[in-house]
SEKEGU-444814 format. One record per residue (C-alpha): residue in three letters; x negated, y, z negated. Coordinates in steps of 0.2 Angstrom, whole numbers. Example, Ala and Ser with C-alpha at 12.3 -4.5 7.8 and 13.67 -1.06 7.14 Angstrom:
! SEKEGU-444814
rest; px; py; pz
ALA; -62; -22; -39
SER; -68; -5; -36
This chain:
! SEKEGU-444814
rest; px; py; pz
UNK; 0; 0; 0
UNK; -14; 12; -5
UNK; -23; 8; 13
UNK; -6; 14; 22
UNK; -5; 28; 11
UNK; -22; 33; 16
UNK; -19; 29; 35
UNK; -4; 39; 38
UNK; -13; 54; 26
UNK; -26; 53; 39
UNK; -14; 52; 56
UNK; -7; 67; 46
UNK; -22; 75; 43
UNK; -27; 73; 63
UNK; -8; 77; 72
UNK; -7; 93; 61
UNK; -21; 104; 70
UNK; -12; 98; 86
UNK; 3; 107; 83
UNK; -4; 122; 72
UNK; -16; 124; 86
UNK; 0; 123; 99
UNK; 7; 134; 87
UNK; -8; 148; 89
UNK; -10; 144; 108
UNK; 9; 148; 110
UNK; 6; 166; 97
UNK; -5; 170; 111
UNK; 2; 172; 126
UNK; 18; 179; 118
UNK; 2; 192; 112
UNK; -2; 196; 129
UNK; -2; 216; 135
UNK; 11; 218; 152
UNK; 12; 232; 161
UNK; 19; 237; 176
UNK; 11; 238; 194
UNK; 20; 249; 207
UNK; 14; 240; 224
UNK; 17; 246; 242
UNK; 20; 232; 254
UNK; 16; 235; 272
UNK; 13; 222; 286
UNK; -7; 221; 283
UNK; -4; 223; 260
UNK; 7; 210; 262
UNK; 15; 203; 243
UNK; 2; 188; 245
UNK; -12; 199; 246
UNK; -4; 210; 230
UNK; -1; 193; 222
UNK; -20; 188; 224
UNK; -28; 203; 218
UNK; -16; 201; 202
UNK; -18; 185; 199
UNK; -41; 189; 201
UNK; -39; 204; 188
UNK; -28; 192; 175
UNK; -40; 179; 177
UNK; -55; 191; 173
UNK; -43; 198; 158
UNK; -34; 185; 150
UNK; -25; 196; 139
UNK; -15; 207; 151
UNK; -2; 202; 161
UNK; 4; 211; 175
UNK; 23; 214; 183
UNK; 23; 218; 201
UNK; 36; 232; 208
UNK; 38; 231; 225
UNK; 42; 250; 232
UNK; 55; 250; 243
UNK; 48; 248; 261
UNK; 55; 259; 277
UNK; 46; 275; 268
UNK; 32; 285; 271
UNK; 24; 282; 257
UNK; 29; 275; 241
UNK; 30; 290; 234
UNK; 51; 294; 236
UNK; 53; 276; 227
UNK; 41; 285; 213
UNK; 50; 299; 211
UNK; 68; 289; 208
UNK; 58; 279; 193
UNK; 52; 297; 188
UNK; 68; 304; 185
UNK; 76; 287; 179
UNK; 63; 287; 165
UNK; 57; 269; 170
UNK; 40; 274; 178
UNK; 26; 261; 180
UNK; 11; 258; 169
UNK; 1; 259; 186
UNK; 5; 267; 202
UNK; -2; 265; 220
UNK; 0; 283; 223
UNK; -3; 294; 241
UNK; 2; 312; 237
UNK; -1; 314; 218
UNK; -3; 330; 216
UNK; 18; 332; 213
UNK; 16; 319; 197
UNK; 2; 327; 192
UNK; 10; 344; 191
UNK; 25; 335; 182
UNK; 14; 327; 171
UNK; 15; 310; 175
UNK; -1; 304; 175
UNK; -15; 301; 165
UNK; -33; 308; 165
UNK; -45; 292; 170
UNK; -59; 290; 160
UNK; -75; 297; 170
UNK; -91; 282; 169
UNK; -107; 276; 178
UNK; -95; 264; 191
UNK; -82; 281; 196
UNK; -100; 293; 194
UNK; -106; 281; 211
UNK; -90; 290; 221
UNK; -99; 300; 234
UNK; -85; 311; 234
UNK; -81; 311; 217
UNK; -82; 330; 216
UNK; -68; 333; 226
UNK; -56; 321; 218
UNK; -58; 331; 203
UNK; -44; 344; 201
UNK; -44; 360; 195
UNK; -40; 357; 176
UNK; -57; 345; 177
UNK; -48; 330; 176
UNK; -48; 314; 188
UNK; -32; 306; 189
UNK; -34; 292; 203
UNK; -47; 278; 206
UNK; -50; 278; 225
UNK; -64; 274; 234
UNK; -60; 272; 255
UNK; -61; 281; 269
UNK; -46; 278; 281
UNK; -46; 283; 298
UNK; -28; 289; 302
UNK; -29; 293; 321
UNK; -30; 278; 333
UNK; -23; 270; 349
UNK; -25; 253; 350
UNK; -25; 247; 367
UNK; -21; 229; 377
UNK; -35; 227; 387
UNK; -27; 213; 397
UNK; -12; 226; 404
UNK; -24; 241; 406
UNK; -36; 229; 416
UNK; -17; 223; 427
UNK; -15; 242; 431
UNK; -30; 246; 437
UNK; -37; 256; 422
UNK; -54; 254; 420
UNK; -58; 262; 404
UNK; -47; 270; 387
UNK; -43; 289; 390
UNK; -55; 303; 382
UNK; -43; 318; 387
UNK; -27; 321; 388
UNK; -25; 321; 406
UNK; -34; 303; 409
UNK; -20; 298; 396
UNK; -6; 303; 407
UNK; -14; 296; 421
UNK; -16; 279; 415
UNK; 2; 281; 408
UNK; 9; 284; 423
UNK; -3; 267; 433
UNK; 5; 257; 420
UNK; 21; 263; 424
UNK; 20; 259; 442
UNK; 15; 242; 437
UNK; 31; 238; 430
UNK; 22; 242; 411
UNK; 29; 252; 394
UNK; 14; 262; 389
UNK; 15; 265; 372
UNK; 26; 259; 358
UNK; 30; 271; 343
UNK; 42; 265; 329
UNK; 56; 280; 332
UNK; 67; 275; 317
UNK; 57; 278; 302
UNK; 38; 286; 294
UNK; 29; 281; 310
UNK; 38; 294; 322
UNK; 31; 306; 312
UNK; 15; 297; 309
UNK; 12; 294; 327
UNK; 17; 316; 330
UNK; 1; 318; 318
UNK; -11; 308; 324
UNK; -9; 316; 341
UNK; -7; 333; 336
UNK; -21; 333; 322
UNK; -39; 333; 332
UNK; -30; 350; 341
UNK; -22; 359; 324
UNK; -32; 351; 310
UNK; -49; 349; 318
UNK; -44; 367; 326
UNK; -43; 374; 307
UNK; -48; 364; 293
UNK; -40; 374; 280
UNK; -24; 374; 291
UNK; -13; 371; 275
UNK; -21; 381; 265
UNK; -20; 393; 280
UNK; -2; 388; 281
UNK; 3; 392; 260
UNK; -7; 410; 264
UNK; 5; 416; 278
UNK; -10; 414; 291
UNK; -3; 403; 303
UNK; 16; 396; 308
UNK; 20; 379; 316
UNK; 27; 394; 328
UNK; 8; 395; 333
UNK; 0; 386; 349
UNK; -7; 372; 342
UNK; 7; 366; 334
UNK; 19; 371; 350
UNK; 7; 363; 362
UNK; 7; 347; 351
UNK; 26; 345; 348
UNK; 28; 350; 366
UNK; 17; 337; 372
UNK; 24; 323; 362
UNK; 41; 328; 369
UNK; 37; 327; 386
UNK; 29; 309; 382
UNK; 46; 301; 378
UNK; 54; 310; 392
UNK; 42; 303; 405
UNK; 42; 286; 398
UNK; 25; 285; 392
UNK; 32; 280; 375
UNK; 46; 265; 374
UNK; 64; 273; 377
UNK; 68; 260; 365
UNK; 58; 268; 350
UNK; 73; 277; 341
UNK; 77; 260; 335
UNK; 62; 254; 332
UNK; 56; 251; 313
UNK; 37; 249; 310
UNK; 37; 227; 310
UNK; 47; 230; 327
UNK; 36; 242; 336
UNK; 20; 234; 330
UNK; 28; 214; 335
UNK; 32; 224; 352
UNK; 14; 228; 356
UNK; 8; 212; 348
UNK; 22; 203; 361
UNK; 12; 212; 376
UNK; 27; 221; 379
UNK; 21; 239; 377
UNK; 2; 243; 383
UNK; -4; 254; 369
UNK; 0; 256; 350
UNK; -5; 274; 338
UNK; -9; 268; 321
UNK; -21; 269; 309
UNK; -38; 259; 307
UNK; -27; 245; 296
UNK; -23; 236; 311
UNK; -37; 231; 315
UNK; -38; 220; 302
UNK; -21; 213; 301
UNK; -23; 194; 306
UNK; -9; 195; 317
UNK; -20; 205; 327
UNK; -36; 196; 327
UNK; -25; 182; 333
UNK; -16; 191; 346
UNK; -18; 182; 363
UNK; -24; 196; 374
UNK; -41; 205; 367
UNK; -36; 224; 359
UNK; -47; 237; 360
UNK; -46; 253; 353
UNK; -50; 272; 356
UNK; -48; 289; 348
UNK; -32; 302; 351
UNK; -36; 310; 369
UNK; -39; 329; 368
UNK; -39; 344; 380
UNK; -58; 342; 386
UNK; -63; 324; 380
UNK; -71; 328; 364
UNK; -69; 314; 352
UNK; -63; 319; 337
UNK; -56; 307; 322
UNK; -45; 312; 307
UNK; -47; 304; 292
UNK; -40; 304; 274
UNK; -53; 300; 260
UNK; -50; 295; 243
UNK; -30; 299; 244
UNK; -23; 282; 241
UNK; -29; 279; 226
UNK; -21; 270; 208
UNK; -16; 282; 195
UNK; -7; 276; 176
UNK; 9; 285; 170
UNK; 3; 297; 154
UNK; 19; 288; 145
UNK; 13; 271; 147
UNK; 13; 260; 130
UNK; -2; 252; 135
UNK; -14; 263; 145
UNK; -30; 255; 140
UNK; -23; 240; 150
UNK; -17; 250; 163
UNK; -32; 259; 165
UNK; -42; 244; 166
UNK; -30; 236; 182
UNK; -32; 255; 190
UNK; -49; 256; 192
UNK; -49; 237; 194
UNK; -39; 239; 211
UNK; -47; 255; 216
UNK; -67; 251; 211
UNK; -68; 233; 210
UNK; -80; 226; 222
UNK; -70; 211; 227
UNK; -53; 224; 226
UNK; -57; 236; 236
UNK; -68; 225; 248
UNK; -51; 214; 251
UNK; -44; 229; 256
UNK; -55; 235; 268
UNK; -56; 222; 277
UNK; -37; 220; 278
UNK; -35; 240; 283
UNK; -53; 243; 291
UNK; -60; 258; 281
UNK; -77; 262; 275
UNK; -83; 262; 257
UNK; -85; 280; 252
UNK; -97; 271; 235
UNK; -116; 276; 232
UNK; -118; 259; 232
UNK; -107; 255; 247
UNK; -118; 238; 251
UNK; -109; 228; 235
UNK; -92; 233; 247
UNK; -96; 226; 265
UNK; -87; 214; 274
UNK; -84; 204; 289
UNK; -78; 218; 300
UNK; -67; 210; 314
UNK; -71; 210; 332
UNK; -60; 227; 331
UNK; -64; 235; 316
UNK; -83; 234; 325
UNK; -76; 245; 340
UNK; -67; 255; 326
UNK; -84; 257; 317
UNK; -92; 261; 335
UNK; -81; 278; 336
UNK; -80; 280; 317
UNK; -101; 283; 319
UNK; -100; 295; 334
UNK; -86; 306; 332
UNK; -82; 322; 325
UNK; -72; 316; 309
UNK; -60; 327; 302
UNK; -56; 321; 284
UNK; -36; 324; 279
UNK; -20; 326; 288
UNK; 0; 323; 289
UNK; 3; 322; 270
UNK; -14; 324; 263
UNK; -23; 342; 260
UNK; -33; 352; 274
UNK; -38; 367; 265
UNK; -22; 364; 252
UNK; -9; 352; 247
UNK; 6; 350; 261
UNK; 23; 353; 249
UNK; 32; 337; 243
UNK; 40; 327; 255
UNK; 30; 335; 269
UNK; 29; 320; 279
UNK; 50; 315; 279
UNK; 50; 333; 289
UNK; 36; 327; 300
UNK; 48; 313; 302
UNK; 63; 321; 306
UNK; 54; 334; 318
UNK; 46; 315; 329
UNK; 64; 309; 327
UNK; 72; 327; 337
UNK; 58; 325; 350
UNK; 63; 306; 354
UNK; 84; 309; 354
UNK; 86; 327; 365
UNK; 81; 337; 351
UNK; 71; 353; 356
UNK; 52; 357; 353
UNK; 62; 375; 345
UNK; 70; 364; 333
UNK; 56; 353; 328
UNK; 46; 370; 324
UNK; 60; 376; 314
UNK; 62; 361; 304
UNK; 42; 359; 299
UNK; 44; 377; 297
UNK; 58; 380; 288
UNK; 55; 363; 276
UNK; 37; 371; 271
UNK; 43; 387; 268
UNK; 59; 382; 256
UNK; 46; 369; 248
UNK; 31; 378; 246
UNK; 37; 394; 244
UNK; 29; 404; 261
């Protein structure tokens, strides 16, 4: 009897850490630190690729978790979605913010720590605002202004080589016609008929005056100007003539980018994240790509630079967490190199070997002009000279939207005008 005693005293004695220890193991993950993650999902960031990144960080911090929002897609930016959880009083821990000047001046933000990793930002000085404080992590270069090409249907019409002005554009728009070919596809029903406006108009306006915005806020120039009037009325008469798809006021950003991915449309204005999507590394005709024609050839490329960048709500009950997924996704070598090889850009970090990547066969030809252009950092809703107002780009929008369905160049000007002016105060 006393040996059974013993024997279950010692079963006891063994089974009891099990459980305790279950016990703790289950304490903590309920111990865990969540926040929230405010993601914008676009055909290259896909959810997987948000899902991966989330899923590194929580492995290299065991005691966070982290909840991904999903802004709602169709927008310019995630930045409307932002300001609906603003005002609801549900904003997220961490934010993957494009215009942040607006939450900063309502206070939504946090000042990010400033150490050795952020001090390696070549541009770290102008990411700084006024007050001395740094309230994104952000360290790319993305170049905005691109046409993506299908060097099979331009090889079918008898073009020879990608336009460098504007007249060799409408030229080869008009031997693609004749060949029974749709030039150019532009997504008419949403961001990218304004998107597409800017990248044609910006190596004229922007690289024209670089302080066009602040420029603008000063009374010193009008979208009434010639810049802007020859740009609008150029893009105009690009529908009109069929060099871009008739189709495009019903065309979404998927649907225009599938249309040139089907070979149905010649060329294709987006930014340099195309030419990492694997979609189009796969495509079956070879894409090549060239810079925005302008009047007498001169290449010129607009870029935007540190302005996509992760910023951490100043009410969040958890911003040592939160701080630490921000600069996670915008400094992180692994991070920041998956994202530039998904939306090819350039590491804008001292020590910007840590971030290379395999550049695609396009992303090489996108590198090529990146090297010998004039760049011309900013433009459509990020500053050159100044801060556009809020919402700057859902005008630009609306102006591509008038151009494409009978609208008048009068009354695009008077829209970008009259928006700016009510929103910025001149």
């Amino acid at each position: 009897m006393k040996k059974l005693v013993l024997l279950l005293l010692a079963l006891f004695l063994i089974v009891t850490p099990v459980f305790s220890a279950g016990k703790t193991e289950d304490a903590r993950a309920t111990q865990k630190t969540e926040i929230d993650f405010q993601v914008w999902v676009t055909p290259n960031l896909t959810v997987e690729y948000w899902e991966g990144l989330v899923a590194d960080f929580e492995k290299k911090n065991p005691d966070i978790k982290v909840n991904i929002i999903q802004a709602i897609t169709g927008e310019s930016t995630a930045d409307n979605f932002l300001r609906s959880r603003l005002a609801a009083g549900n904003f997220p821990d961490v934010s993957h913010v494009f215009t942040e000047d607006m939450f900063i001046e309502a206070g939504a933000f946090l000042p990010l720590p400033i150490d050795d990793d952020v001090r390696r930002l070549r541009n770290l000085d102008g990411m700084i605002k006024e007050d001395g404080n740094l309230y994104t992590y952000d360290s790319i270069t993305l170049v905005h202004g691109l046409v993506y090409y299908n060097k099979q249907l331009f090889a079918q019409a008898g073009i020879k080589t990608p336009p460098q002005t504007q007249a060799e554009l409408d030229a080869a728009c008009e031997q693609l016609l004749r060949a029974g070919i749709v030039p150019m596809t532009v997504a008419g029903a949403d961001w990218i008929a304004g998107f597409a406006l800017s990248i044609f108009a910006a190596p004229q306006v922007f690289y024209n005056n670089t302080v066009w915005y602040k420029d603008k806020n000063e009374g010193k120039v009008s979208f009434y100007d010639a810049d802007w009037r020859d740009a609008l009325t150029r893009y105009k008469a690009m529908y009109d003539k069929g060099y871009i798809y008739k189709g495009a006021p019903a065309m979404d950003y998927n649907d225009s980018q599938q249309f040139f991915l089907d070979g149905k449309a010649a060329m294709y204005p987006m930014g340099s994240w195309f030419s990492g999507a694997p979609e189009a590394v796969n495509a079956d005709f070879e894409i090549g790509v060239f810079a925005p024609p302008t009047k007498d050839g001169t290449i010129y490329m607009s870029a935007i630079a540190n302005r996509n960048g992760y910023a951490v709500s100043s009410t969040s009950k958890n911003p040592e967490a939160a701080i630490a997924l921000a600069k996670y996704m915008g400094l992180d070598p692994y991070a920041v190199s998956k994202r530039l090889a998904l939306e090819g850009g350039f590491s804008d970090m001292e020590n910007a070997d840590d971030y290379a990547y395999d550049m695609t066969y396009i992303q090489e030809e996108v590198n090529e002009i990146y090297k010998n252009a004039k760049v011309m950092t900013n433009n459509y809703n990020h500053p050159v000279g100044a801060n556009p107002p809020d919402g700057f780009t859902d005008a630009l929008t609306v102006a591509g939207q008038m151009l494409f369905t009978g609208g008048s160049v009068q009354g695009a000007m008077n829209e970008l005008q009259t928006y700016w002016n009510t929103n910025q105060g001149q």
